[in-house]
C-alpha positions, 0 to 999 in steps of 0.5 A: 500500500503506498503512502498515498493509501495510507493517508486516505485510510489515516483520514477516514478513520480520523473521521469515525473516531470524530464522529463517535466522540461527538456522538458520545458527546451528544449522548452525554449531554442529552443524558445530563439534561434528562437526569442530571448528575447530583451530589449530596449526603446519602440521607440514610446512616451506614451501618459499620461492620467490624471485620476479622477482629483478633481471636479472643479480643472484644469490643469495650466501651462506646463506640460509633456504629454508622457513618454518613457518605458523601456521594455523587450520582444520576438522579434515577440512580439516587432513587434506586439507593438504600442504605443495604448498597453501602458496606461500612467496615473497620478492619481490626487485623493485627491490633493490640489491646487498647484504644486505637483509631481506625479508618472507615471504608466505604464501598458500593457494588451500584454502578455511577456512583461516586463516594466522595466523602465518609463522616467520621472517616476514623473512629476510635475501637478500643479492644480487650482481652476476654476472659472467662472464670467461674464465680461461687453465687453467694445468697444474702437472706433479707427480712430473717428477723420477721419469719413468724414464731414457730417456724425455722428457716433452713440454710439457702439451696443453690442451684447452681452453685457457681455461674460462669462469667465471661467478658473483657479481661479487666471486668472480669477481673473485678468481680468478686462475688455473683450475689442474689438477694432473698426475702423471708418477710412473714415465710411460712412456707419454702421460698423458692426464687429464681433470678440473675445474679448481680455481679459486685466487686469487692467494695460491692459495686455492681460490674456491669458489661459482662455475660453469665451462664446460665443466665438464672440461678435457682435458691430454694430455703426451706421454712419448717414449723417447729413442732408444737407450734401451728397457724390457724386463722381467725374466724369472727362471731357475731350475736343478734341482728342488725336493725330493720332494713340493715344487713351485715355486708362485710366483717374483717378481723386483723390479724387473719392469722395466728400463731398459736403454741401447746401440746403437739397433739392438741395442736394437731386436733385443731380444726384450722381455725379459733374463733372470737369471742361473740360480737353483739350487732343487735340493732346496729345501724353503723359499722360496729369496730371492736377488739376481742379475745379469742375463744382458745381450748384448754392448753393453747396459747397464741403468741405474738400478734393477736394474743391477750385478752383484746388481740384481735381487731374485728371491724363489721361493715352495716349496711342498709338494704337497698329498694327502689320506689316510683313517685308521682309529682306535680311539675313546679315551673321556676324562673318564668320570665314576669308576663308570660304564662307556661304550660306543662304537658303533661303536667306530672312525670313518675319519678323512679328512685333507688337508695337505701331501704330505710330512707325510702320507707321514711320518705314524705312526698313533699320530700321529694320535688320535679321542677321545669327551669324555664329561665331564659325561655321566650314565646313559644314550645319549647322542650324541657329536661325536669331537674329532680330535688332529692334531700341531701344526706339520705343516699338516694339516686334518681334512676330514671325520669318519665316521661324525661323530656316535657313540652312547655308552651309560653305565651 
């Protein structure tokens, strides 16, 4: 091929490429122009993954777990993005005990986007040994003084024994006992508890951050009634009748249960229960409050809360029956304005009342009054709701008003 040749086909091909750069120019632009590029901060954190952390190493104290990037891409890109097309890692390969600032590097699999900038680029991990020890669970017994007489607690059952902690090495260090707490306040059977232990340091500080297996541990303490001695519970009795329409609506007796002492097998024959000694209610209209002994066999000695001849407080709610009665009253007009003149229709309703039995047998009619407040009402129909006056401190209630809506004309 001459030179000649040569510099046609140099020519030609000079031209193609030209051709395709405009081309590609001209594809940019118009790709540019439908969807520009735009450069923000992604909206959404970045979650950080720690990566080939050392063998028996962890991560101690606060740390920063998501980034914010910078980047820059399509638009129609930007709405395809969510916070799973970025991976945040901190690689650990290498380090050594204690605080170190680490880079954070952030990549994306998506096409046409540049990241441009990571906040924070470096971050602080500070990185400890881990440890692992086994701890004996150590049991403080609370409220021992109050389990009531005639009965013995016995030393606390632990299962397990000892828990295994495990945790950064200087934490783990630290811990001197696994503690659980247990009250006996007022135990008259086993108490059974079944919680984590605390983990305290020798000035008994609680060690947070640390991991314990199991996570629960089980303290049983037995409590045993010593022989001759029982709990029974207090059964009150009452004498008489309360007044007419009255009834006896609750009765309590504190304390509800007693300690009592004697012979082990009088004890043992007991029915479970002692009664007071009678209450007289004959007539009663109130609440009767009294103390009173109780009526103990021959033999038997109550100890502690509820003994002597006043030793239990018996306090018995009266009540009065509760009836309903229905009352036909006369409206009274009230508050109608001076020159007018009003008319009820219908000129009565039935008035149904509920309350205690003995405050309605007593009730006069004039007791009781319906009124229609009329203040404010010009000419006309109008539609009035009867307001019913009851006497004050006798507990009755209006159940219901008929008919409960009046028509009133004013003229």
């Amino acid at each position: 091929m001459n030179r000649k040749m040569w510099r046609i086909l140099l020519s030609n091909l000079s031209s193609a490429f030209l051709a395709l750069f405009l081309g590609m120019v001209v594809w940019a632009v118009a790709v540019y122009e439908k969807a520009p590029p735009r450069t923000d901060f992604f909206p959404k954190a970045i979650p950080i993954k720690m990566i080939n952390l050392p063998q028996d190493f962890t991560i101690t104290g606060p740390v920063v777990t998501e980034v914010r990037v910078k980047i820059r891409a399509l638009a129609n890109t930007w709405e395809k993005l969510q916070a799973e097309s970025f991976e945040a890692t901190v690689d650990l390969q290498g380090l050594e005990p204690g605080p170190h600032e680490v880079p954070v590097t952030v990549q994306t699999l998506e096409k046409g986007v540049v990241i441009l900038a990571v906040e924070p680029a470096r971050i602080t991990v500070n990185l400890q040994e881990m440890d692992t020890r086994k701890v004996r669970v150590k049991v403080k017994v609370l409220d021992e003084e109050s389990v009531p007489l005639g009965y013995t607690p016995r030393l606390p059952e632990v299962t397990p024994e000892q828990v295994t902690i495990s945790g950064p090495k200087n934490l783990v260090a630290q811990v001197a006992e696994a503690s659980i707490e247990v009250s006996l306040k007022n135990a008259r059977e086993t108490v059974i508890k079944q919680e984590a232990p605390l983990l305290l340091d020798g000035m008994g500080n609680r060690v947070l951050g640390l991991t314990i297996s199991p996570a629960t541990v089980t303290v049983k303490i037995a409590i045993e009634r010593q022989v001759g001695y029982r709990d029974v519970t207090v059964r009150a009795i009452t004498k008489g009748s309360p007044a007419p329409g009255y009834w006896i609506s609750n009765i309590r007796v504190e304390p509800a249960l007693v300690t009592v002492y004697g012979q082990p097998t009088v004890i043992e024959d007991l029915p479970g229960y002692l009664d007071t000694q009678p209450i007289d209610v004959e007539g009663a209209k109130r609440d009767v409050i009294q103390r009173v002994a109780l009526a103990l066999p021959e033999g038997i000695l109550v100890l502690g809360e509820g003994a002597g001849k006043e030793g239990i407080l018996v306090q018995i709610s009266i009540q009065p029956l509760m009836g309903g009665q229905t009352i036909h009253l006369e409206l009274a007009l009230q508050n109608l304005r001076v020159g007018l003149k009003a008319t009820a229709s219908p000129t009565a309703v039935d008035i149904i009342l509920s309350g205690p039995l003995p405050a309605l047998q007593e009730l006069k009619p004039d007791d009781v009054k319906a009124v229609l407040d009329l203040f404010g009402l010009s000419k006309g129909t109008h539609k009035v709701t009867p307001k019913v006056i009851l006497p004050e401190g006798l507990g009755l209630e209006v159940k219901s008003i008929v008919p409960d809506i009046v028509e009133v004309t004013i003229e």
